[in-house]
Steps between C-alpha positions, in 0.01 A plus 500: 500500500608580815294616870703860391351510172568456152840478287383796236734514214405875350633553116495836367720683328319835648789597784235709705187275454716165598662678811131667642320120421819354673456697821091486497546103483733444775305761694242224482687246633629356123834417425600677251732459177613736152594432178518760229410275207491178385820394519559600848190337579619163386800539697342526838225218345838288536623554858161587645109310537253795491141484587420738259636739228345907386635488107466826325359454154731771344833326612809628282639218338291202522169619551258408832290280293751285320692492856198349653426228131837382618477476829243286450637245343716382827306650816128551617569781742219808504536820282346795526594802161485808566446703202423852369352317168095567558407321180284185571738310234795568704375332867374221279843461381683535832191199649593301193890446568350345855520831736225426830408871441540845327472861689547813286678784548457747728362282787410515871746352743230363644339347230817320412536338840180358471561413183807299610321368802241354256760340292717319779189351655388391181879343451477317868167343457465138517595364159239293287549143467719466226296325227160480611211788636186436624190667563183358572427170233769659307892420467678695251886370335719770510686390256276366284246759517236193531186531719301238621209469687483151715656274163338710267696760291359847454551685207706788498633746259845601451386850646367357800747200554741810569322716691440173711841448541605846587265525796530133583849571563405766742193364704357744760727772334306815271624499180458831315365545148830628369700184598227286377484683176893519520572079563166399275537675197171638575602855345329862629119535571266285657677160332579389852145527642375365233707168531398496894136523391522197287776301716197560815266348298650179454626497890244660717172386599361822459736719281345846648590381848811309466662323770844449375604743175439867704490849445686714729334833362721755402877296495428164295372129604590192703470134511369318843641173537473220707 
């Protein structure tokens, strides 16, 4: 990303809505690209590196959501859907295929730049080392989804092993229920909470005070690390 501001790549097949986001974004200092669906989209994804891409869920042709499952299989770079959909179901679908965030329709302009401003800082923050996190007497294996504690192991179930990993791989960053549910398999309801309960026993000195696994009231939780 440049000093100017972000490369925005804006997909929507909605002539009015792409044109009004398009001159909102570069009012505030973005660079700004269109693509009426998916397939135009992949064409600029060749001859262009953008900082960050608006799909529309309801894209004609290939929809928003599989655009975005295979996107995902060759680049990391942040999403943000944009849907009319309400329905729980669908924003867990659109967090599933990978997409950093989901903003239904109609929205504030406002609300969406902070909602992109939220997602690109997230994107430059310092990376995690790549195999290894720590936290206190505690290094969790990414990969493995092992925990120890000095050279002891501590048990963890499949549930928490993943919820681990999810915020392990964003330390210092809040994670919100619905992308925890979303990349757990923790389903609707309090399923997420109740996996952070139990994970905080096992990690924290004192569970109701914790030091590393936190709640950031109203958004989600976060991981402290070393």
């Amino acid at each position: 990303m440049s000093d100017g501001g972000a490369h925005i790549l804006v997909i929507d097949d909605d002539t009015r809505l792409r044109d009004l986001l398009a001159r909102y974004l570069s009012s505030n200092g973005h660079r700004v690209s269109v693509a009426a669906d998916a397939e135009e989209a992949k064409a600029k994804l060749v001859n262009f590196a953008f900082d960050l891409l608006i799909v529309d869920v309801m894209l004609p042709g290939q929809t928003g959501v599989e655009f975005v499952r295979d996107l995902r299989r060759t680049s990391q770079v942040p999403v943000l859907m944009l849907t009319a959909l309400a329905d729980s179901t669908d924003r867990i679908a659109g967090l599933e295929t990978g997409a950093d965030d989901y903003l239904p329709k109609p929205f504030e302009p406002r609300e969406l730049l902070l909602r992109i401003g939220a997602i690109l800082r997230r994107a430059t923050a310092p990376a995690p080392p790549a195999a290894v996190v720590k936290f206190g007497p505690f290094q969790f294996d990414l990969a493995r989804g092992d925990l120890r504690q000095g050279e002891e192991f501590v048990p963890l179930t499949s549930g928490e092993s993943a919820l681990l990993r999810v915020l392990a791989r964003n330390p210092g960053a809040t994670v919100s229920r619905a992308a925890l549910a979303a990349q757990t398999g923790a389903g609707e309801g309090r399923a997420t909470d109740v996996q952070v309960t139990r994970l905080r026993r096992k990690i924290e000195a004192d569970p109701k005070n914790p030091r590393y696994l936190q709640t950031v009231w109203g958004e989600g939780y976060v991981l402290w690390t070393d």
